[in-house]
C-alpha positions in Angstrom: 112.5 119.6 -93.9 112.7 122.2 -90.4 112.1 124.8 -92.8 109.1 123.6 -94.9 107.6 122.5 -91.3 108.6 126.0 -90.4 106.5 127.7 -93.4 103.5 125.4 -92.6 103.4 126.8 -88.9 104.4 130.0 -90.0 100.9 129.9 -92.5 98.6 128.2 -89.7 99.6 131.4 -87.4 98.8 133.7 -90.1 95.8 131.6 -90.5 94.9 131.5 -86.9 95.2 135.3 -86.5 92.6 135.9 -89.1 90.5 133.4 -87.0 91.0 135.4 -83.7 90.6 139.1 -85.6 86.9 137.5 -86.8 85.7 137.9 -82.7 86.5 141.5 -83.5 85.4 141.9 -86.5 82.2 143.1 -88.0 81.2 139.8 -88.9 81.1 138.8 -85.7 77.8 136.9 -85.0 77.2 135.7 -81.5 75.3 132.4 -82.7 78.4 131.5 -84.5 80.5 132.0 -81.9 81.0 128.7 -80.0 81.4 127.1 -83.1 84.3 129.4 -84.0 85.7 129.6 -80.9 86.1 125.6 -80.7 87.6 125.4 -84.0 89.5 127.7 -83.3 91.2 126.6 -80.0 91.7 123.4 -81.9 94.0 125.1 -84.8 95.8 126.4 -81.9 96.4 123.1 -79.8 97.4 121.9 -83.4 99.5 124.5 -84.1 101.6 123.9 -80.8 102.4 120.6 -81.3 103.5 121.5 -84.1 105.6 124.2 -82.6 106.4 121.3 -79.8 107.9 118.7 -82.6 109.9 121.3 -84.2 111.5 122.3 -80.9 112.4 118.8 -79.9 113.9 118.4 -83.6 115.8 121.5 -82.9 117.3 119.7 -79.5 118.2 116.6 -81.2 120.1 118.9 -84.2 121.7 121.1 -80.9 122.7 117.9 -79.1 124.8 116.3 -82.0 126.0 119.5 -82.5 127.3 119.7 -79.3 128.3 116.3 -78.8 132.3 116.4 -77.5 
């Protein structure tokens, strides 16, 4: 399960790198810029709570690992 969650975030940061490189692009069109720039911070508050719930996962694995 850690590891499919771990390919999913793994994609959405590949996904939200080619969102960043479009401000430096060609493409780049200052009308659509706001627009982009929302969606974009969005993907990336998504993308850290996914990082967030697979890090507490993690701790719960480490603490009944390291239960005495």
């Amino acid at each position: 399960m850690a590891k499919e969650a771990q390919k999913k975030i793994s994609t959405k940061i590949k996904e939200l790198e080619g969102m960043v490189d479009w401000f430096y692009s060609e493409e780049f069109n200052l009308d659509e810029a706001e627009e982009k720039y929302k969606k974009t911070v969005d993907f990336s508050r998504e993308i850290e709570k996914d990082l967030t719930e697979l890090k507490n996962r993690i701790e719960v694995i480490n603490k009944d690992f390291t239960k005495d």
